[in-house]
N, C-alpha and C positions, 0 to 999 in steps of 0.2 A: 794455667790459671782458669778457674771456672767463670761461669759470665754471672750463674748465680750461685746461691749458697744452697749446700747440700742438704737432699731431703727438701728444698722449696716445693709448697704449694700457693697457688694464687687462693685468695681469699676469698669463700662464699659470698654472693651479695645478699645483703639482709632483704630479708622478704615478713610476711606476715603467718606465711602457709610453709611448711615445710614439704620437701619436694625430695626423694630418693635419687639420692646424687650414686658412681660407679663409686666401688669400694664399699668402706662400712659406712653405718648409720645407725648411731645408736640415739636412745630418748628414753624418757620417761614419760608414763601416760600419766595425766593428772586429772581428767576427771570421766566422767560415765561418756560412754560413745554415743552419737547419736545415728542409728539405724534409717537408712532407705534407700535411693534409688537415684542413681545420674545419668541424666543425658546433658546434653549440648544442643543450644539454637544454634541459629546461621548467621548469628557474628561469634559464634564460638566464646560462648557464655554458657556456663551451668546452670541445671533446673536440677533442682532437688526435689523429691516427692519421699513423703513419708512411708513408712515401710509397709505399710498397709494399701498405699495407694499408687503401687505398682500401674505406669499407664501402660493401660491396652496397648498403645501403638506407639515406640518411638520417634523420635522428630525426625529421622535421616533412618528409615526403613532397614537399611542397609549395616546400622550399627544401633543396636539393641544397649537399652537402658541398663546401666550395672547397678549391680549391691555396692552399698559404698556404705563405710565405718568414717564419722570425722568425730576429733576428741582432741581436748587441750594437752600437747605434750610441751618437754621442755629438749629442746635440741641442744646437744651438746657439741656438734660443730660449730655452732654459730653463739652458742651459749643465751638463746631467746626463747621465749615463750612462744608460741607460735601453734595454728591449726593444723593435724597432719589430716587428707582424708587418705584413705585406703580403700582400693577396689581392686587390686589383686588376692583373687583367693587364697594364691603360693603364699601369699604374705597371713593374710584373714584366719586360714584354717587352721597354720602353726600355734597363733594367737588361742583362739580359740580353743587347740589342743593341752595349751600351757591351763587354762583358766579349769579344763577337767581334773587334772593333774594337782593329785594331793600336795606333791611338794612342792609345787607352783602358787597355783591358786590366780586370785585374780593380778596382772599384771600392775596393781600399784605399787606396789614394794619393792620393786625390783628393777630394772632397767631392761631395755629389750635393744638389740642388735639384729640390722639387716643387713647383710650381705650381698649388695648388687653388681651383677656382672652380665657381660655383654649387650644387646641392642636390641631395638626394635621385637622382633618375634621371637629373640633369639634371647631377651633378656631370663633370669636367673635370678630368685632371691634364696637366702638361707637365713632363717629365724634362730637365734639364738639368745637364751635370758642370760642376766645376768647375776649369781648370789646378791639377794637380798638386801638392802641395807634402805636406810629411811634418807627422805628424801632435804635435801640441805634449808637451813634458814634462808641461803640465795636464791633457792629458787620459790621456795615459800613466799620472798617477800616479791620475786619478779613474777609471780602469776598473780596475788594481789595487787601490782599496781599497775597489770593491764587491764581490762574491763575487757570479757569477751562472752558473746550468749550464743552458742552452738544454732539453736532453734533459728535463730535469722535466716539461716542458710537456707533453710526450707521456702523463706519467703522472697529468697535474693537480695537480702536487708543485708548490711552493713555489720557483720555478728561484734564488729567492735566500737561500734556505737552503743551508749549508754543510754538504754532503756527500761532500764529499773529489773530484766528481766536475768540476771548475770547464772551463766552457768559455773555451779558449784564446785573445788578442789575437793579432790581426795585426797588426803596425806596420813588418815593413820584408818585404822581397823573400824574404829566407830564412826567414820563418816562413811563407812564402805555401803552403797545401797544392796540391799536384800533381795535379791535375784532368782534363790536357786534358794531348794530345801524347806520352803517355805509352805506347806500345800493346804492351810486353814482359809477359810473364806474370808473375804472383807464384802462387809455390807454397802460397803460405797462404790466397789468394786464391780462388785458378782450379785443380784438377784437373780431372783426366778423368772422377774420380766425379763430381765435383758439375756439373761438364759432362752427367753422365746425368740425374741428378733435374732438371737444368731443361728436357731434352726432356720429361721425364717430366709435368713441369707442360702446364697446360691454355694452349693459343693466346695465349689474352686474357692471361693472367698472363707469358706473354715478352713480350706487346707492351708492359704496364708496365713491366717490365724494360727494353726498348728506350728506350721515353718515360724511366727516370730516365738513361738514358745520354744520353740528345739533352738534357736537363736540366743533366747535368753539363756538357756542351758536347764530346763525344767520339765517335766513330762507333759503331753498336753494331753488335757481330759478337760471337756465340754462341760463337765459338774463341776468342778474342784480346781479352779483357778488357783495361782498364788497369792498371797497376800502383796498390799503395799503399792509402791509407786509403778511396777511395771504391771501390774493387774490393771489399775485404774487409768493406765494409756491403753491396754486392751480394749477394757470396758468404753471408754470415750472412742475409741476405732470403732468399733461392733454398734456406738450407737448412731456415729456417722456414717455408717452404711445403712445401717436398719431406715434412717431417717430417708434417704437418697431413693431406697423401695419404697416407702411408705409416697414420698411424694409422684413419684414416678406411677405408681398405681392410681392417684387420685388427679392424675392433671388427663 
């Protein structure tokens, strides 16, 4: 006689964030990622830094600040809405490699599968999508009736406190934001002044500039931004650094 019932596993504890547990992990992404950078203070708390504002120096010398992806998925072990963030490349570049891929595309339509095996140094992920299908009324109506705003993160805020500021689902083709292929100027975006202050910036900070454009999946060229929402976080990048030289020269 068994003591338990076969094939028994013990039950994930619900959490808020989803966390890559051994075996698989499968989810759906449901809305845009937001891009930057993680370290850890010394109560072993996250600092998030926008991807532009990569710091010079880590808090603990010894362990250098990561790229980190966090975005609303919906976890199907746990059956929740919940924040995944992502700072393993193994996992990032696969991503990433599906979103170039004609018969991919970008990861809403689909379901994504991790793969994770062994420990510490020695851990292993394998990315695998899953055919296509749209995404259920239950989880439509369980990410409506969490309230969650990614941008918090950046400020160590409460991303599921409700401040008016809710980061958006994606569930069909016309809420998809415009990323890629896009290569017409926007005049709220892209002038010819703010075209100056980004010469005006130091090397290394166009090349970030460059690296989030190859990020978004778009060619960078210092003329011919893209249009839309990721232009005009550029544009607002480029003018808080122009701003940062402007006053540093005059103080």
């Amino acid at each position: 006689m068994n003591f338990l019932p076969k094939n028994y596993e013990a039950p994930r504890g619900s959490s808020s964030y989803m966390k890559m547990q051994q075996g698989e992990n499968r989810f759906r992404i449901l809305s845009q990622p937001i891009l930057g950078w993680e370290d850890w203070d010394v109560n072993r708390q996250p600092v998030r830094y926008r991807f532009d504002e990569k710091p010079a120096k880590s808090i603990d010398p010894g362990k250098p600040a990561k790229h980190f992806w966090s975005m609303i998925v919906w976890n199907y072990a746990v059956e929740q809405i919940q924040i995944l963030t992502i700072t393993q490349s193994t996992i990032q570049k696969p991503i990433q490699n599906l979103c170039l891929d004609s018969d991919w595309g970008a990861p809403y339509f689909y379901d994504i599968k991790v793969m994770m095996s062994g420990e510490s140094k020695e851990t292993k992920y394998q990315v695998n999508p899953v055919p296509h299908k749209p995404v259920t009324d239950a989880i439509k109506k369980a990410f409506y009736d969490r309230w969650i705003e990614l941008d918090a993160l950046f400020d160590c805020a409460d991303p599921f406190a409700n401040t008016g500021n809710r980061t958006a689902g994606i569930f069909t083709r016309d809420e998809t934001p415009v990323v890629e292929d896009e290569f017409a100027l926007s005049d709220k975006a892209f002038t010819s002044e703010l075209y100056e202050k980004l010469k005006m910036c130091s090397p290394e900070y166009q090349e970030t500039i460059k690296s989030a454009c190859e990020k978004y999946g778009f060619k960078f060229d210092l003329s011919n931004l893209p249009k839309g929402e990721i232009a005009d976080k550029l544009a607002a990048a480029i003018e808080r650094n122009a701003s940062k030289l402007l006053k540093a020269v005059s103080e």
